[in-house]
MARBAPA-987270 format. One record per residue: residue in one letter; x, y, z of N, C-alpha, C, O in turn. Coordinates in steps of 0.05 Angstrom, whole numbers, padded with zeros to 5 digits, always signed. Layout:
<rs>
AXYZXYZXYZXYZ...
</rs>
This chain:
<rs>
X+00017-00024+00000+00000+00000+00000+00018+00025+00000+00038+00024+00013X+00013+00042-00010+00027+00072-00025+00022+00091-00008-00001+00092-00001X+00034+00103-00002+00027+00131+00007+00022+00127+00039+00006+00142+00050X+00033+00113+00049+00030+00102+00080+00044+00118+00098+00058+00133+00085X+00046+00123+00132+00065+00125+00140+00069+00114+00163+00057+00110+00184X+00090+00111+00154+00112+00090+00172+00131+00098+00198+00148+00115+00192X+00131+00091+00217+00146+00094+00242+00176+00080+00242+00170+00056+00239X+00195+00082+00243+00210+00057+00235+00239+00061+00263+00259+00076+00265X+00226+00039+00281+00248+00051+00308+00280+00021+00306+00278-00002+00298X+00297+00033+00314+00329+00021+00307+00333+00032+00279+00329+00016+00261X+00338+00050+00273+00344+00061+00252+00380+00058+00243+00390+00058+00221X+00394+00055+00267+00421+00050+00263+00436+00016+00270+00458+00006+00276X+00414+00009+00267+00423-00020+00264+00429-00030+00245+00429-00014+00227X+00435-00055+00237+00443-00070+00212+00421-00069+00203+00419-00052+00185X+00394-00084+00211+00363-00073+00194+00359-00054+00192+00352-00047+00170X+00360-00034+00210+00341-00014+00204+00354+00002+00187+00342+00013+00169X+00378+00006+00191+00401+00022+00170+00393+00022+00144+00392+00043+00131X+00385-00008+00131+00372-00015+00113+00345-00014+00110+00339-00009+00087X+00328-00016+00124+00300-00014+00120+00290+00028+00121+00268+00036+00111X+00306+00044+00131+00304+00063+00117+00306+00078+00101+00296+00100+00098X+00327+00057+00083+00332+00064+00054+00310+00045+00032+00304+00054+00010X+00303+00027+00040+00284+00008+00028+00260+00022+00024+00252+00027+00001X+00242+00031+00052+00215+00037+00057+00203+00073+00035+00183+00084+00026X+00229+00076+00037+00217+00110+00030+00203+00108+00001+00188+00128-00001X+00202+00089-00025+00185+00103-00038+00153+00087-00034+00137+00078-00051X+00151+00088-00009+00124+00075+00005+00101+00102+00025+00079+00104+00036X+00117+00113+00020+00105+00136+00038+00122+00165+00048+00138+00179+00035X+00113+00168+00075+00135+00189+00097+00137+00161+00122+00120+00148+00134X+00165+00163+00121+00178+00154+00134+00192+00168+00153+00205+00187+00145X+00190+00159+00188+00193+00173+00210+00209+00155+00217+00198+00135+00225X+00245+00154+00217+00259+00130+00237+00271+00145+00257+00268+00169+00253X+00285+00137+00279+00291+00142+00297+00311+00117+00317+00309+00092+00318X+00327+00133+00329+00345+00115+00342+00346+00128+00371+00327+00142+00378X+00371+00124+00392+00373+00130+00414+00391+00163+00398+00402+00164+00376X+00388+00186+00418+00378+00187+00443+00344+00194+00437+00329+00195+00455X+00336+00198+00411+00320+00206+00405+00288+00186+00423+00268+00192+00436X+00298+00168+00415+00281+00139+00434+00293+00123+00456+00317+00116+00455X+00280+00117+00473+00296+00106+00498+00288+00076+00508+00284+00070+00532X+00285+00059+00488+00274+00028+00496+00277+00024+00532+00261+00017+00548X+00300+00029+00534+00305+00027+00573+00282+00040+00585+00274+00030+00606X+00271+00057+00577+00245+00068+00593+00223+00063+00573+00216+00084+00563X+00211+00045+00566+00191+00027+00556+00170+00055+00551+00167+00064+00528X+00155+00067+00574+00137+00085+00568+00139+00105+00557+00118+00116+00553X+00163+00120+00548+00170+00139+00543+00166+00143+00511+00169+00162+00495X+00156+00110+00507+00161+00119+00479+00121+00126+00470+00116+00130+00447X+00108+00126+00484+00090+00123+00479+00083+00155+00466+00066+00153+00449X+00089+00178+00469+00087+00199+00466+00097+00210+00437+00093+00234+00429X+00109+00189+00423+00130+00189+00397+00109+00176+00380+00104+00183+00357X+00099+00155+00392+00076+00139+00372+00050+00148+00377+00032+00138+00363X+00042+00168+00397+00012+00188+00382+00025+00204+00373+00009+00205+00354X+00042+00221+00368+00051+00243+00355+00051+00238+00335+00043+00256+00321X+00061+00209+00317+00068+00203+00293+00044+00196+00280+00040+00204+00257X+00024+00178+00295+00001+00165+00286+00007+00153+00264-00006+00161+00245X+00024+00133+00258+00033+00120+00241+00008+00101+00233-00014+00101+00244X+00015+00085+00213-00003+00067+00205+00013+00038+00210+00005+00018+00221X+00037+00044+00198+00051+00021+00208+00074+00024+00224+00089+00039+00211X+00088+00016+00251+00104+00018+00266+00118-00005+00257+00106-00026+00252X+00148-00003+00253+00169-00023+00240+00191-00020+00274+00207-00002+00279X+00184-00040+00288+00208-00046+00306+00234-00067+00299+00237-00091+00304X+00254-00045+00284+00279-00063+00292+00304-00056+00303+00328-00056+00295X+00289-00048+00331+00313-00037+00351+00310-00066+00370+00288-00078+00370X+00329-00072+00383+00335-00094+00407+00353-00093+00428+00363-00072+00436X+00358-00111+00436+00384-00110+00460+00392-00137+00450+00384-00158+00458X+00414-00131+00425+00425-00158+00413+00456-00170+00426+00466-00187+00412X+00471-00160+00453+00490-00169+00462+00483-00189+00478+00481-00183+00502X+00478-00220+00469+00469-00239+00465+00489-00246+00502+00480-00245+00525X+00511-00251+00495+00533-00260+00527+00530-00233+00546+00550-00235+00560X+00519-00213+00554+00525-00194+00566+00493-00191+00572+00490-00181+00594X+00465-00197+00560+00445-00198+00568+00450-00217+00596+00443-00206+00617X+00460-00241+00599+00466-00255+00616+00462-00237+00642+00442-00237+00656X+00485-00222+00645+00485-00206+00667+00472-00171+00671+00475-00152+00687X+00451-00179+00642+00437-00149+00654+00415-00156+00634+00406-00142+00616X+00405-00187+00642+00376-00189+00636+00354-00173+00644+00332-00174+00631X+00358-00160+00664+00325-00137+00669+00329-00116+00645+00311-00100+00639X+00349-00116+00635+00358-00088+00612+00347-00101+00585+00333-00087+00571X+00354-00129+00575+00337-00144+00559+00311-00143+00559+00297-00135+00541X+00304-00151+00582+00269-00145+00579+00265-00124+00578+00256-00119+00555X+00266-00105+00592+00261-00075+00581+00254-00073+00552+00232-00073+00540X+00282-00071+00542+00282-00071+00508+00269-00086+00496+00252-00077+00481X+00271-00112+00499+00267-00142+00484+00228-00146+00485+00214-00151+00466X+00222-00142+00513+00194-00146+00520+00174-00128+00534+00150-00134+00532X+00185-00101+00550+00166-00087+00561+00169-00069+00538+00148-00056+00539X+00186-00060+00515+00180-00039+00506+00169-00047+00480+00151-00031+00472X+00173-00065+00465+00141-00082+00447+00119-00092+00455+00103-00103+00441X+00117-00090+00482+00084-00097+00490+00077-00066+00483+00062-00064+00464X+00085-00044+00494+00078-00013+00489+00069-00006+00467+00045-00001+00464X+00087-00006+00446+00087-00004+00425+00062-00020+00410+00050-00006+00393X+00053-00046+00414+00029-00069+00405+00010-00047+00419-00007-00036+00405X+00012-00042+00447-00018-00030+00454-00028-00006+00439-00050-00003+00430X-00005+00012+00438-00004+00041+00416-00015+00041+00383-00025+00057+00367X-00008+00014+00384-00015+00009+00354-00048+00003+00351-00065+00012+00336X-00048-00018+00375-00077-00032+00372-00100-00003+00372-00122-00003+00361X-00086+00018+00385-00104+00043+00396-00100+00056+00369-00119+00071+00364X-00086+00056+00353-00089+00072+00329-00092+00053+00304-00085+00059+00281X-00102+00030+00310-00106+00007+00291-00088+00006+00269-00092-00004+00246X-00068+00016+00276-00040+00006+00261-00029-00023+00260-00034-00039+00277X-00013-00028+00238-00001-00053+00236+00036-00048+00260+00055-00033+00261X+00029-00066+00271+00059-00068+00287+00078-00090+00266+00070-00113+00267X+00094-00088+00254+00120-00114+00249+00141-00112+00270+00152-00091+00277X+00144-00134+00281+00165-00133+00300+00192-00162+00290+00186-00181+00275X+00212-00160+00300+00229-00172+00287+00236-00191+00313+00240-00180+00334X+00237-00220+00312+00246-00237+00340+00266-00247+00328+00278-00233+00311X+00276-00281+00337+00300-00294+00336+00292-00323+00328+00269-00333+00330X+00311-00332+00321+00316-00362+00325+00327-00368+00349+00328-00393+00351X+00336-00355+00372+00351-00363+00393+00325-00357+00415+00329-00350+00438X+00296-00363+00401+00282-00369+00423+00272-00402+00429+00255-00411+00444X+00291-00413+00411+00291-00451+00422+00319-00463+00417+00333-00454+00399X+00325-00480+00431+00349-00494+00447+00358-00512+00437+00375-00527+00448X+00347-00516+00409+00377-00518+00392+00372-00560+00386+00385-00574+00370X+00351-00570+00404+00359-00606+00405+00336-00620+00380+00334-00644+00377X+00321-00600+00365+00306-00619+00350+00310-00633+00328+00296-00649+00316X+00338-00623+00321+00356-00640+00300+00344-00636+00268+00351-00646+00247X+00321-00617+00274+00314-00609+00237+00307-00577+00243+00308-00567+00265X+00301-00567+00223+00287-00542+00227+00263-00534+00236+00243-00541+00223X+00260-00515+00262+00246-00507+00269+00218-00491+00250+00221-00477+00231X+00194-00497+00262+00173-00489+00256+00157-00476+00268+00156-00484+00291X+00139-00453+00262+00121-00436+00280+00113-00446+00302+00113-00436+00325X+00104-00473+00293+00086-00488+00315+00111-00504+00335+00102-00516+00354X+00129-00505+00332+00152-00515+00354+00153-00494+00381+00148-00470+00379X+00160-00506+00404+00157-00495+00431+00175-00485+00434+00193-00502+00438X+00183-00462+00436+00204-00439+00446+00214-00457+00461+00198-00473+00470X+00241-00460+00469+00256-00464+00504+00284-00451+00506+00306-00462+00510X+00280-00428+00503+00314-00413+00498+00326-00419+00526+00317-00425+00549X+00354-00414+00513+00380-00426+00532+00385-00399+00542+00395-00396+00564X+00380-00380+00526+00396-00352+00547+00382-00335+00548+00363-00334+00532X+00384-00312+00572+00372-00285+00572+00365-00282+00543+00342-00288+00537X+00379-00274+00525+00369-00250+00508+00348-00269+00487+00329-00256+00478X+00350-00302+00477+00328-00318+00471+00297-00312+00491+00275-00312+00481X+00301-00307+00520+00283-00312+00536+00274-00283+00528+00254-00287+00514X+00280-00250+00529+00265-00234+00533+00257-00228+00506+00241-00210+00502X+00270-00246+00481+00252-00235+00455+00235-00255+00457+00215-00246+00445X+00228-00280+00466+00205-00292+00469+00190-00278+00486+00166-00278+00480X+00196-00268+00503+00173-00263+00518+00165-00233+00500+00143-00222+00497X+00184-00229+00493+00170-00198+00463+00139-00213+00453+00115-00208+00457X+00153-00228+00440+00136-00246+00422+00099-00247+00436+00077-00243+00425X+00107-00253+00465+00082-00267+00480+00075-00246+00481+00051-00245+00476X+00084-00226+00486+00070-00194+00496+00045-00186+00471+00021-00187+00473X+00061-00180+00450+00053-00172+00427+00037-00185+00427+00018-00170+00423X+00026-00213+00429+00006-00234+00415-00020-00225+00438-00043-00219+00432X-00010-00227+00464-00027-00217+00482-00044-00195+00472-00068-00196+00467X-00024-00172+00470-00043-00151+00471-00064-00151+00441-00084-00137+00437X-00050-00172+00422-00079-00175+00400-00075-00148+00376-00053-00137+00379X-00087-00140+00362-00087-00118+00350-00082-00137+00315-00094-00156+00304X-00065-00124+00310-00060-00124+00277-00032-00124+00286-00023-00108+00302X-00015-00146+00274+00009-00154+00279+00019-00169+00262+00004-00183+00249X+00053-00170+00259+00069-00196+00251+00093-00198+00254+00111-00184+00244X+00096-00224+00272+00122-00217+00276+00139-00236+00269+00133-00259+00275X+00164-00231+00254+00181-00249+00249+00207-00259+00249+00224-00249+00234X+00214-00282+00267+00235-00295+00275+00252-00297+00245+00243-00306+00224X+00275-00288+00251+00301-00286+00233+00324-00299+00254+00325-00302+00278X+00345-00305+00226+00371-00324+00246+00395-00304+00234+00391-00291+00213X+00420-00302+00247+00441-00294+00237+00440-00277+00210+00445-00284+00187X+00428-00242+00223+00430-00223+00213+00457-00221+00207+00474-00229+00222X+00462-00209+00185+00492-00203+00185+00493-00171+00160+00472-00163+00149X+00519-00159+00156+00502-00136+00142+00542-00128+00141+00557-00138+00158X+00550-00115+00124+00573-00108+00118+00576-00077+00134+00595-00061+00132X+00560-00075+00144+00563-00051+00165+00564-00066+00196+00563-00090+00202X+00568-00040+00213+00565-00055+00235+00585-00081+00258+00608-00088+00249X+00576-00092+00283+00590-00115+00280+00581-00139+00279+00571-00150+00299X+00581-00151+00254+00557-00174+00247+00586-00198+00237+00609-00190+00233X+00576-00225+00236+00600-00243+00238+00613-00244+00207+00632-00258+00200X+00600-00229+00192+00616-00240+00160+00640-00215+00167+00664-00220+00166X+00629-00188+00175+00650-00168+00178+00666-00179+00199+00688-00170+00195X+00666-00189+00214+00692-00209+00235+00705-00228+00215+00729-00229+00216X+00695-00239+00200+00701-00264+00190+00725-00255+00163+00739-00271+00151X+00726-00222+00156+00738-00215+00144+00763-00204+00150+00785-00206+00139X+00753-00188+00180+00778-00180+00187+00796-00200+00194+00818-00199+00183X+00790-00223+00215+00800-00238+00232+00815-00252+00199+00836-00262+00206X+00813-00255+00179+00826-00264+00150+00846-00245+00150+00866-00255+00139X+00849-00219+00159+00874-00203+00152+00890-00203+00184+00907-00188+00193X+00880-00218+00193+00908-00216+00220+00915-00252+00227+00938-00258+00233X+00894-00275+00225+00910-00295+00221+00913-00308+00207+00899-00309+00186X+00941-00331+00214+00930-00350+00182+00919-00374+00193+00912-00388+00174X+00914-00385+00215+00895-00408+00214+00868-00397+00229+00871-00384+00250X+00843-00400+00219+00824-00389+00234+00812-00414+00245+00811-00434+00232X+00802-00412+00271+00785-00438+00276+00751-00429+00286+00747-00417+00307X+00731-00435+00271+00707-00424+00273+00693-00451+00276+00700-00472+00266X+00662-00446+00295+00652-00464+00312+00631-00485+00289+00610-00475+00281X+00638-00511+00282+00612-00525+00264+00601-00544+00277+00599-00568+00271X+00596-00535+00290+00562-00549+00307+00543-00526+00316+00523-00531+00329X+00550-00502+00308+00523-00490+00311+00504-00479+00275+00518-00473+00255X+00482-00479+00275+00476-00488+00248+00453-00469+00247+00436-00471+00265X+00449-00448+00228+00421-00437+00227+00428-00427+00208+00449-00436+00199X+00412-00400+00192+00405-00388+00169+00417-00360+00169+00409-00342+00182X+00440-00359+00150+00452-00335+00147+00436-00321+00141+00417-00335+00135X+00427-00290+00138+00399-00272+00128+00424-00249+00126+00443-00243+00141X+00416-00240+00101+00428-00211+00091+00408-00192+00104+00384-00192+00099X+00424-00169+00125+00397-00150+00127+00382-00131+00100+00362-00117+00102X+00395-00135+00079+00390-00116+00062+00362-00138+00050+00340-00129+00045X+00368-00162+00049+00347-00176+00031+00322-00172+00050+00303-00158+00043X+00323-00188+00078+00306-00175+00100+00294-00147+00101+00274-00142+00113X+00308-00127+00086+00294-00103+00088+00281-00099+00063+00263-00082+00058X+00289-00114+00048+00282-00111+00016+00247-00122+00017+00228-00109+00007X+00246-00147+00030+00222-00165+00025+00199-00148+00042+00176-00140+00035X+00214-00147+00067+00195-00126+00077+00173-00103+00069+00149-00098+00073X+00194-00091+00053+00183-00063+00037+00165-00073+00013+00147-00061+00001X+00177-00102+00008+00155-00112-00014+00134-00120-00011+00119-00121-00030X+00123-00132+00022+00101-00143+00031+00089-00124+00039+00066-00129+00045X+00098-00097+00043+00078-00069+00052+00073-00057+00026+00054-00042+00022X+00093-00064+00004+00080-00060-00017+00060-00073-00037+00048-00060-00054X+00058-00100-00032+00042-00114-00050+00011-00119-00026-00009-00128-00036X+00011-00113-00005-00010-00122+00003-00026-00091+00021-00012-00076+00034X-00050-00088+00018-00059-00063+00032-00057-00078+00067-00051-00100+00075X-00064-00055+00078-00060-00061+00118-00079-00081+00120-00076-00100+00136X-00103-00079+00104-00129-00093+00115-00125-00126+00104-00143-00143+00108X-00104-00130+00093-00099-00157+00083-00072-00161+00102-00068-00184+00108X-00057-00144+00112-00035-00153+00124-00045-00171+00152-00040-00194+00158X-00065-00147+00169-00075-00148+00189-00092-00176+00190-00086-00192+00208X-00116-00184+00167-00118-00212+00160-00090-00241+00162-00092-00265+00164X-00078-00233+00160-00045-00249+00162-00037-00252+00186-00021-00269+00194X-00048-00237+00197-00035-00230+00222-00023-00256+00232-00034-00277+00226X+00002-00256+00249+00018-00276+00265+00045-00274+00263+00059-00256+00254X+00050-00302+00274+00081-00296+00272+00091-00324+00253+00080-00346+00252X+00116-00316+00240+00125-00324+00220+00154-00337+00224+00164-00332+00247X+00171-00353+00207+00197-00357+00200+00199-00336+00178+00181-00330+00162X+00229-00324+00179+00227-00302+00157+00265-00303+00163+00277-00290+00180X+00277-00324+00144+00309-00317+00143+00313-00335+00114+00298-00347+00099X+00343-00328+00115+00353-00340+00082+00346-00365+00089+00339-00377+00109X+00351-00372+00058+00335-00397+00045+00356-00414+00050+00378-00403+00044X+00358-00441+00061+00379-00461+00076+00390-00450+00095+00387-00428+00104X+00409-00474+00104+00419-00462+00134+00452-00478+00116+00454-00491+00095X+00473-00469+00139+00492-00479+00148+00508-00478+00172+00502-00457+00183X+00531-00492+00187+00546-00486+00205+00565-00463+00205+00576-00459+00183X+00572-00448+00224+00588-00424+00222+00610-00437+00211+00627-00421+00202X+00615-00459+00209+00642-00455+00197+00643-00460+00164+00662-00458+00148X+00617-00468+00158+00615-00466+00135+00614-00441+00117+00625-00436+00095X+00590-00417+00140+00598-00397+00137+00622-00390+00124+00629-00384+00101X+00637-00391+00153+00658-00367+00150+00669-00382+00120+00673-00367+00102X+00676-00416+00115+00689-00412+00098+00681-00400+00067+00695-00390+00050X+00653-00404+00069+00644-00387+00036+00647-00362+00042+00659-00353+00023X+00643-00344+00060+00658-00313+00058+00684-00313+00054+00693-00292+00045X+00700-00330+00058+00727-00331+00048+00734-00336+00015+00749-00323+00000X+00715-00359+00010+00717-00366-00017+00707-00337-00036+00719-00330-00057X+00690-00325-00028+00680-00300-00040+00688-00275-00031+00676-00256-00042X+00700-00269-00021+00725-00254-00009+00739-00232-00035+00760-00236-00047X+00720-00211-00039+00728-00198-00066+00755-00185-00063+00758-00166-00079X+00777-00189-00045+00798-00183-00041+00820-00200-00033+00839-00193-00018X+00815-00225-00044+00835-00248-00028+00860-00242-00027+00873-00254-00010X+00870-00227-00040+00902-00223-00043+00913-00201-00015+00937-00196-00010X+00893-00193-00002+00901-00182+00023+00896-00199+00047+00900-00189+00069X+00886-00228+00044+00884-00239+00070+00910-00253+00075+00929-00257+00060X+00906-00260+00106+00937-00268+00114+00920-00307+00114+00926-00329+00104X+00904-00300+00128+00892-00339+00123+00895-00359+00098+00889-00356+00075X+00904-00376+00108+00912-00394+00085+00898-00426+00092+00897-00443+00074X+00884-00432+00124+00876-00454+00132+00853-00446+00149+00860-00431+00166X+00827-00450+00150+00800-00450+00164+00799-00476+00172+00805-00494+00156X+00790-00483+00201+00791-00510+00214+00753-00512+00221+00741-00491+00218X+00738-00530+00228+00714-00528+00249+00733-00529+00276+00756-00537+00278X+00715-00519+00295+00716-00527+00326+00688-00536+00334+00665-00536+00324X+00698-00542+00356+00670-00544+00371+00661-00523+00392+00678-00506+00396X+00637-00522+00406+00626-00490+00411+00648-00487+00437+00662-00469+00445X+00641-00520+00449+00658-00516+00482+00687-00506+00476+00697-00502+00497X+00703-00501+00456+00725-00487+00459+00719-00468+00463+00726-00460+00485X+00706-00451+00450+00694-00421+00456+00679-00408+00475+00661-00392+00469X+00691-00419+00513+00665-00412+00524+00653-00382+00522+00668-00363+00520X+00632-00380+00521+00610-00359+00527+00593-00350+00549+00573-00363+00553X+00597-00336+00560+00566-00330+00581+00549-00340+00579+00540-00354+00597X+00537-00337+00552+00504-00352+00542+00515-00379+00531+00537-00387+00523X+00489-00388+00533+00494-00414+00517+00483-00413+00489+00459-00418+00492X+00489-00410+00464+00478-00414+00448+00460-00442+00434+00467-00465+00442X+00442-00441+00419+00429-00475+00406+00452-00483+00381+00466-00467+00368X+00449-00508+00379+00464-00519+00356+00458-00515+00336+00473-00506+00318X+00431-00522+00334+00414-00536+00318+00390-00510+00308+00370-00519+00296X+00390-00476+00312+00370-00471+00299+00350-00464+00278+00331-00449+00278X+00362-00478+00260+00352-00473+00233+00323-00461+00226+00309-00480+00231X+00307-00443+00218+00279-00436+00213+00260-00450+00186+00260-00444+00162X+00252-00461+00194+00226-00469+00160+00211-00447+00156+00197-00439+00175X+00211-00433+00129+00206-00414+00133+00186-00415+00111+00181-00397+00095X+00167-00449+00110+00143-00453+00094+00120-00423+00085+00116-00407+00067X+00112-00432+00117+00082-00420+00119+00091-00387+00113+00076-00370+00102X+00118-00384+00123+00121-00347+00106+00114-00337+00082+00100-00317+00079X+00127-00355+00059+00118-00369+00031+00097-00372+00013+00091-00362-00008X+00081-00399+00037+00060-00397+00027+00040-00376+00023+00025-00374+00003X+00039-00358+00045+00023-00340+00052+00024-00322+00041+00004-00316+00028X+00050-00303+00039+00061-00281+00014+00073-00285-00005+00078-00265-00018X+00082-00310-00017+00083-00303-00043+00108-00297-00042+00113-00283-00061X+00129-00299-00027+00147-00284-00028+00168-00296-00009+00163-00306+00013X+00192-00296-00022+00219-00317-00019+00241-00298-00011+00248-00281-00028X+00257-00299+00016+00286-00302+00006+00304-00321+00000+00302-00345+00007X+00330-00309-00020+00341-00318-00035+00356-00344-00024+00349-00348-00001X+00375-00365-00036+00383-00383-00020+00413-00362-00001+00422-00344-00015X+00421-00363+00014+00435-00356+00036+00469-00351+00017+00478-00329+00010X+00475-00369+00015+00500-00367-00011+00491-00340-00034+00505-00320-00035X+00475-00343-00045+00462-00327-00077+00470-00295-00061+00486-00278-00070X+00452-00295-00034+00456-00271-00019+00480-00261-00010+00488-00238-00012X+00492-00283+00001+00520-00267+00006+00539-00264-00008+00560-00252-00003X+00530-00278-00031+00559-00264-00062+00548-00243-00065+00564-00224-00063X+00516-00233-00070+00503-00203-00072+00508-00184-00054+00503-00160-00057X+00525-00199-00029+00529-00173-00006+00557-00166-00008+00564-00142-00006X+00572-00183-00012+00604-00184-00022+00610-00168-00037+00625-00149-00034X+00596-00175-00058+00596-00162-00093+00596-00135-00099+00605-00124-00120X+00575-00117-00063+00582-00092-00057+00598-00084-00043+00593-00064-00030X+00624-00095-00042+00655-00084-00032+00656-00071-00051+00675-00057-00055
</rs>
C-alpha cells in the first residue's frame, strides 16, 4: 500500500540502517534511534507513537548483546519485552499494523531439523528468553500484527560475523570457527528488501488478516564454519588476506556467558506460502552482499 506512514524505530542497526533506505518510496517515513528513543524506559516511547500516528510501526531496535544480556537481563526485557508490549498497545489504539522482528535463539537448539512456528520456544539464554517473551506480549495484547523470527542477521556494516570473519582473515592464518552451531545466514538488506515488498504488495487490511508470527530468514541453513568458509571463498579481495587454513571447532572451545542452540535452523514454509514471497538461497545472498565491496 502507497502513500503510508511508517514509524521505523532502530534506525542505526544492521536492519534498520537498511530498512530506511528500502521503505521511502512507500510513503513518509519517520525512523529514529537512541537518544531520540529510549527502549530502557519502555513508556517513554509512547508519546512518539501518538505524535506520529503511524499506520505502520516497524520495530527493529533490540538489546542484541546476546553473552552480556546474561548479566543485565532486566535491561533485555526492558528492550526485548516491556518496550514491544507498548508499542502493540499504541498500535492496537491507532489500529496500526505493528512488524516486530524476533530470533531463532528463542529454542534450544535439540530438535535436530528445522524449526517451525508451531515448535515450543525453550531458549537457553537471557536474550532468547526476553525476545520470546517480546513475542508473548505482542500476541497478548492482539491488534493487527506480525512478527518475524530471523537467524544470523549479518550486514557489511556494523559488528555482524561476515564483517569479523573478514577481518579476523587479515590478521591470522589459521582461523578456527565453531561447526556445530547451524542456522540461516539472512542478509539485512534482503530482509529489508522483502519487507518493503510485503507493505508493498498487500494493503494493511490484508496484512492485518495475516496476522501472526512467521519464520522469515535465508533460504537453507549452514554451520558457522561453513559460513565463514564461503565468505572466504567470496572474499572480493583475497590477495590481502593473511589466512591460508579454516579449521571447524566445537562450541565448548569457545566458552561464552550464554549458551547458544546448535541446531537452529527456521522453515520458513508458511512465510511463503502466505506471501508469495521468498528469500534468496543464503549463498546467492551473500555473493550479492560481497559483490558490494
Amino acid at each position: 500500500m502507497l502513500g503510508m506512514k511508517i514509524l521505523l524505530l532502530g534506525k542505526n542497526g544492521q536492519l534498520g540502517w537498511e530498512l530506511q533506505r528500502c521503505l521511502q518510496p512507500l510513503g513518509q517515513v519517520w525512523a529514529f534511534d537512541t537518544p531520540k528513543i529510549d527502549l530502557r524506559v519502555p513508556e517513554s516511547i509512547r508519546p512518539l507513537i501518538r505524535e506520529v500516528k503511524p499506520n505502520v510501526l516497524i520495530n527493529a531496535a533490540a538489546y542484541t548483546a546476546v553473552d552480556r544480556a546474561e548479566s543485565e537481563g532486566d535491561l533485555a526485557l526492558k528492550i526485548n519485552a516491556e518496550a514491544p508490549r507498548v508499542m502493540a498497545e499504541e498500535c492496537a489504539s491507532l489500529k496500526a499494523l505493528l512488524l516486530h522482528y524476533s530470533t531463532d535463539y528463542v529454542f534450544d537448539g535439540t530438535k535436530g531439523s528445522s524449526y517451525t512456528e508451531d515448535d515450543q520456544p525453550n531458549p537457553l539464554n537471557q536474550y532468547g528468553r526476553s525476545k520470546w517473551m517480546g513475542e508473548q506480549a505482542i500476541q497478548e495484547v492482539g491488534g493487527g500484527y506480525l512478527i518475524f523470527r530471523t537467524a544470523w542477521v549479518y550486514s557489511l556494516r556494523g559488528d555482524s560475523f561476515a564483517k569479523k570473519v573478514l577481518q579476523w582473515s587479515r590478521q591470522q592464518e589459521t582461523l578456527r570457527v565453531v561447526g556445530d552451531q547451524i542456522s540461516n545466514p539472512t542478509w539485512a538488506r534482503m530482509l529489508a528488501e522483502i519487507t518493503a515488498l510485503l507493505l508493498a504488495r498487500y494493503s494493511l487490511a490484508e496484512l492485518v488478516k495475516r496476522r501472526g508470527l512467521y519464520h522469515l530468514a535465508g533460504d537453507g541453513y549452514c554451520s558457522r564454519y561453513e559460513w565463514a568458509k564461503t565468505i572466504l571463498e567470496l572474499d572480493p579481495e583475497p590477495q590481502t588476506r593473511l589466512t591460508r587454513q579454516i579449521l571447524p571447532a566445537k562450541s565448548e572451545e569457545f566458552p561464552t556467558p550464554a549458551q547458544r542452540p546448535l541446531f537452529s535452523a527456521l522453515n520458513c514454509e508458511r512465510f511463503v506460502s502466505t506471501f508469495d514471497l521468498q528469500l534468496p538461497p543464503w549463498k546467492e545472498a551473500l555473493q550479492l552482499a560481497l559483490d558490494k565491496l
